[in-house]
N, C-alpha and C positions, 0 to 999 in steps of 0.2 A: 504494500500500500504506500504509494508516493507522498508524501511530506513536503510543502512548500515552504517556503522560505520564513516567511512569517509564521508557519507553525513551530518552526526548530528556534526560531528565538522563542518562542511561547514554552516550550519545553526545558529550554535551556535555562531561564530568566532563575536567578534564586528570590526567593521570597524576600527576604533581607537586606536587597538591592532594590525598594522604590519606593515612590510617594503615592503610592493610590494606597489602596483600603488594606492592610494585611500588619503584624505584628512588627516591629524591628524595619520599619522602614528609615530610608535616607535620602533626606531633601536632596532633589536635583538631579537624583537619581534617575536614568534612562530605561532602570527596569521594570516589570508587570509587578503589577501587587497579586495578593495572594488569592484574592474574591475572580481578578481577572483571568488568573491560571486556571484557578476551580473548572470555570468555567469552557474557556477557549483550549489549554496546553491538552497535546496529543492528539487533537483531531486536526482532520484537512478544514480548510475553510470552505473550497468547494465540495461537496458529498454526492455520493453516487443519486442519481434522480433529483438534484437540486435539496436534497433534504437537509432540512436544519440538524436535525438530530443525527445523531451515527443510525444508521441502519443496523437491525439486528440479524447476523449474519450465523442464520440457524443452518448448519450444515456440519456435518459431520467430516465428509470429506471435499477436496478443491480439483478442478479438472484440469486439464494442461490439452489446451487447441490438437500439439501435436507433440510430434518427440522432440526437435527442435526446442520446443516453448521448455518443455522438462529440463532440457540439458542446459536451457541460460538460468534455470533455478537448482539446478543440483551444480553446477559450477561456483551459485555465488552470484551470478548476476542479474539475475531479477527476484529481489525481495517482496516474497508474498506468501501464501498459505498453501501447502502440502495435506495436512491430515490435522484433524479436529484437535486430535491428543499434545502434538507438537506446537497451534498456534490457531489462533481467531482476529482475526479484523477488528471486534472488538475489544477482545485479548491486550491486541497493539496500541489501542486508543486508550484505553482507561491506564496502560501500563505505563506509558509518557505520561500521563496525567501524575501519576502519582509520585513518579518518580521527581519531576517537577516542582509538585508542592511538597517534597522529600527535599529538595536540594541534591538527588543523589542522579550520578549518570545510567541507571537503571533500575527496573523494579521486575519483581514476578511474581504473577498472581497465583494463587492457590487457592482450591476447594475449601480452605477455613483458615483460620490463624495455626490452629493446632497443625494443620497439613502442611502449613509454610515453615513453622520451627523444627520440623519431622523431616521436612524435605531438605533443610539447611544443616542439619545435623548429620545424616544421614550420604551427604554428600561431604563435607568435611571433618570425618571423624573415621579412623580404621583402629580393628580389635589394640587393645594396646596405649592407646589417649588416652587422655583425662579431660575433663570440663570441671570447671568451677561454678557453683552459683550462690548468688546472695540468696539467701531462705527467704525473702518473701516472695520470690519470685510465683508466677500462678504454679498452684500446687499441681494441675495436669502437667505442665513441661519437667516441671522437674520429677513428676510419678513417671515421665516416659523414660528419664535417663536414669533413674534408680530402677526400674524397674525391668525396662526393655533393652536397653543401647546394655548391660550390664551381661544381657544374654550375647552381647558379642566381644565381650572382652572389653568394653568402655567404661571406667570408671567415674563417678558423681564425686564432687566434691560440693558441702553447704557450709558458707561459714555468715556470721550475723552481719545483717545488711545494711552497708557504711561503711563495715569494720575494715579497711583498706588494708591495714598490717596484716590481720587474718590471711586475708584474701592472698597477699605478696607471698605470706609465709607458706603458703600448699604449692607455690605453683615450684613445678619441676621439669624438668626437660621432656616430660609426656604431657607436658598440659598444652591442649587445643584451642582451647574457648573458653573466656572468660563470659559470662552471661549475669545479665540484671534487666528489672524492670527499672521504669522512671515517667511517674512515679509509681509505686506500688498498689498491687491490689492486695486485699483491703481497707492498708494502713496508709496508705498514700505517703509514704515514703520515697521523697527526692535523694537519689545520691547524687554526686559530683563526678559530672559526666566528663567531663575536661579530665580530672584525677583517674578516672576509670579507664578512659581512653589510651592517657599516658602509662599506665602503668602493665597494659597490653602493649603497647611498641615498646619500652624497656624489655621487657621479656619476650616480645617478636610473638606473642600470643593475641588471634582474633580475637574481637569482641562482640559482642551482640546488645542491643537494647529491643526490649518490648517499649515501647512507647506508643500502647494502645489508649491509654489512660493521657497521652499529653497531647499526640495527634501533631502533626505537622503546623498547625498554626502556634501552637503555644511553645513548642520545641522542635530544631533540628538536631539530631544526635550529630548525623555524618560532620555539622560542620564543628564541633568538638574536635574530631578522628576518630569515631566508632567507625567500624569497619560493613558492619550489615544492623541495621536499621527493622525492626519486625512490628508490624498491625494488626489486631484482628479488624479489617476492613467492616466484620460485621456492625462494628460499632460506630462511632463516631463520623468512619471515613462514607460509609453506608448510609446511616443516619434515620432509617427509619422501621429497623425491627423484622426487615422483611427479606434480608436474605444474609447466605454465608460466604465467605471469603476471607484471605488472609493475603498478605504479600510479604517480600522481602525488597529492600533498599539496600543498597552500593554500588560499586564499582562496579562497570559493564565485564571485568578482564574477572575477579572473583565471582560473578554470579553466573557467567555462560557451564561452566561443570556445574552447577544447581539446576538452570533448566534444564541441561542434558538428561540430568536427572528424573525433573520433575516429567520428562517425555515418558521415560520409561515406567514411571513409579505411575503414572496418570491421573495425578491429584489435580485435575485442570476442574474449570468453571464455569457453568453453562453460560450460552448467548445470553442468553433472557437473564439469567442473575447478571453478570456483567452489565449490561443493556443496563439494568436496575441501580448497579454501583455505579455507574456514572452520569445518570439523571442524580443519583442523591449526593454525588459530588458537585454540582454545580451551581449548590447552596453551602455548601461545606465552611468556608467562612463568615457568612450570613448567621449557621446555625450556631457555630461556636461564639461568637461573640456571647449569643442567650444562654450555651451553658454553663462560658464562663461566669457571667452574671446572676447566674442562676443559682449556681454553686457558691460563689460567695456569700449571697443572700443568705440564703438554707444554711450553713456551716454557722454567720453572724449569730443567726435567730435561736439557733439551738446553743450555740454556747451562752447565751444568755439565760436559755430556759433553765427552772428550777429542777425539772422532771432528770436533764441532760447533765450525764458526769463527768463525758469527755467527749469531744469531739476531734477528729481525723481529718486534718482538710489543709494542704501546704500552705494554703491562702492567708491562715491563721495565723499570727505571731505565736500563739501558745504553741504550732507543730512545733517538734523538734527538728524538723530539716525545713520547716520557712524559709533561713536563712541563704540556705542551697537552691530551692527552690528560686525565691525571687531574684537571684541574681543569676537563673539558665531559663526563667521562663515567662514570657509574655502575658499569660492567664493559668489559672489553677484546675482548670476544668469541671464536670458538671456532680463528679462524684464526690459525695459525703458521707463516711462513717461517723456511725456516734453511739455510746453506750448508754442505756438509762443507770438512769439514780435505784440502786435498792432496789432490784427487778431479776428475780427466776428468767427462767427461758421460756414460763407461757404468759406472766404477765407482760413479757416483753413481745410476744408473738400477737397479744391485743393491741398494741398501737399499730403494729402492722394490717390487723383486722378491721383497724376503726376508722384507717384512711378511705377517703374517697377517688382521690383521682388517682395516685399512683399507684400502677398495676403489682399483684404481687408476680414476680418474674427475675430468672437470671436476668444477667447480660447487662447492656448499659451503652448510652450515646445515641440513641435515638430520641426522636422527636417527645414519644411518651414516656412520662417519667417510673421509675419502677420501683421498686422497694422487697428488699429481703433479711431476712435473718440467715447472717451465714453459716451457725449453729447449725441449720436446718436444711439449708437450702444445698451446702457445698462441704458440711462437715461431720453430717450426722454418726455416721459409719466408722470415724475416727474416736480413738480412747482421748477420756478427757485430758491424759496426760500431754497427748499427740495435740490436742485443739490447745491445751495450754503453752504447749514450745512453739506454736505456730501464732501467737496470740490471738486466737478465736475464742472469743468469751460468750458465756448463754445470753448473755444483755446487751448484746451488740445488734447493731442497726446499719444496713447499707442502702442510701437511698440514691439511685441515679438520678439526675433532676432533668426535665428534658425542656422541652420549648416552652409548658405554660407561664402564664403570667406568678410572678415571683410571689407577689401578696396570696394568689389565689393556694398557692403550695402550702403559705406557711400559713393561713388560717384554717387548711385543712388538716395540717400537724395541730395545730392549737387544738383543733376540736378532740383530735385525736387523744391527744396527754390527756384532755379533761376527762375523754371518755374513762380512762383507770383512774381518777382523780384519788377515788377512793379506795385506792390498793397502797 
């Protein structure tokens, strides 16, 4: 699919380089803001039948006129599609896109977030490595490499998330991948991504960030020196609860052995979801603005309440990595954990009963707001010991805030507390 000239600057353009509408812009800057990438990077400007939108390019597989036509695409010289598994039209369009509002010179998409840290690990990891990660990392990545990568000779390492000396002191001449979320799920813990970064080229050890929870508007890892950049696209980049995806960000020269892979392994994403994730990209800094707004409201309101013993939110002075947080990121995003005051795990499971608008539901970044106990929802099956080293407590609260209006949220928490008023 051919790329005109104004679309490769559209893809090219960093976020950080302009004066239109996007985080970390710079006056007099000649480049696209970040609302304007959402929107335009990755696609052509002319589309097949005049169409504004990317055409949804439901096919499995692609034809070739003649054998001639075959042999200028198995040479190399005409860049297009072969087979459904290996590549989609709009595969190629939402993949610039992201990578764009990534700052990074490539992205690959995947079947879910889980499929894209599986398919990244999996390509650079042989029996014999090691991985490090910071313990709050989401507990499924790190159950795959305790659990799975351990059936091929790949060993886990978890040490406390921050703890950078820790972190230095494991690594060894079989360590592969350094890995962290930023910030955390669902203590929303920022580490120091600039420190993290460096302390992977000291030791010539990859690095990874989840930075599903900060989203390209609020942070770029790659321009730290994180080496692969990871989304669950279902979330925030998606935006509205209605489909799965994941990708990986960096370097085009590191990520071509990851798709080769992902060819073979076939964790690819249909037309129609794709089609989906880049209609819901083209608000993507529109919607973040509301959950950052959202989020700090929500986080405000409850550290004030009587009911509320702690709240979890970077935006906060009282976190403990604020300080980190506000000096790598633009906004604090839409998610807020918080503990009740003096609350079991059922009279904490009533305020989640007593809401009205936010749905009870995993997940989080979408337009509706959600709410869970993660006691219940993500730790049930785990010894309290296990939910205590992980810090999962029975009175903990995670609410994703999503687009509604801020007052309307928190009158509905209000109602909510008073509903246990009397517990």
């Amino acid at each position: 699919m051919a790329i005109d000239m104004q679309d490769a600057e559209l893809r090219n353009a960093r976020p950080d380089q302009t004066p239109s509408d996007g985080p970390g812009r710079q006056p007099g800057s000649p480049r696209l803001g970040m609302s304007t990438q959402a929107v335009h990077a990755g696609e052509q400007r002319q589309k097949a039948e005049g169409s504004i939108s990317t055409p949804t390019f439901s096919a499995s597989t692609f034809t070739f006129e003649s054998t001639a036509a075959l042999m200028k695409y198995v040479e190399g010289d005409d860049e297009r599609q072969e087979y459904g598994r290996y590549g989609n039209p709009n595969e190629k369009s939402v993949e610039q896109k992201l990578a764009a509002l990534e700052g990074a010179e490539s992205a690959i998409l995947y079947s879910s977030g889980m499929a894209a840290i599986v398919g990244l690990l999996m390509s650079r990891l042989n029996s014999g490595d090691e991985v490090i990660f910071f313990d709050q990392c989401y507990h499924r990545s790190r159950e795959f490499c305790v659990k799975h990568l351990a059936r091929f000779g790949v060993k886990t390492h978890q040490v406390k998330t921050g703890d950078f000396e820790a972190m230095e002191a494991v690594i060894n001449p079989r360590t592969r991948m350094l890995i962290s979320e930023s910030p955390t799920n669902p203590h929303l813990t920022s580490i120091d991504i600039e420190q993290f970064a460096a302390l992977g080229k000291a030791y010539e050890v990859e690095t990874l960030i989840d930075a599903t929870l900060a989203t390209p508007y609020n942070i770029r890892p790659i321009e730290f020196g994180v080496d692969y950049v990871l989304h669950s696209a279902t979330k925030y980049l998606g935006g509205h609860n209605d489909l799965l995806a994941g990708v990986i960000c960096g370097t085009a020269e590191k990520l071509e052995p990851v798709r080769q892979l992902r060819g073979i392994l076939g964790s690819v994403n249909s037309p129609q979801n794709l089609y989906l994730l880049e209609r819901g990209l083209k608000t993507f800094a529109l919607r973040m603005q509301r959950h950052n707004e959202n989020g700090l409201a929500i986080a405000e309101f409850l550290e004030s309440h009587p009911r509320v013993d702690r709240v979890y939110y970077p935006g906060l002075t009282s976190h403990p990595s604020h300080r980190v947080a506000a000096t790598q990121m633009s906004g604090f995003g839409g998610l807020v954990t918080f503990t009740v005051r003096d609350a079991d795990w059922r009279q904490t499971s009533r305020i989640i009963d007593a809401v009205k608008i936010p749905r009870i539901a995993p997940s989080l970044g979408g337009v509706e707001s959600l709410i869970e106990q993660p006691l219940v929802m993500s730790y049930f099956g785990y010894s309290p010991e296990d939910r205590e080293r992980f810090g999962i407590f029975d009175n903990m609260i995670r609410m994703a805030c999503g687009i509604e209006d801020a007052a309307d949220l928190i009158a509905d928490l209000t109602q909510a507390f008073e509903a246990i008023s009397g517990d």
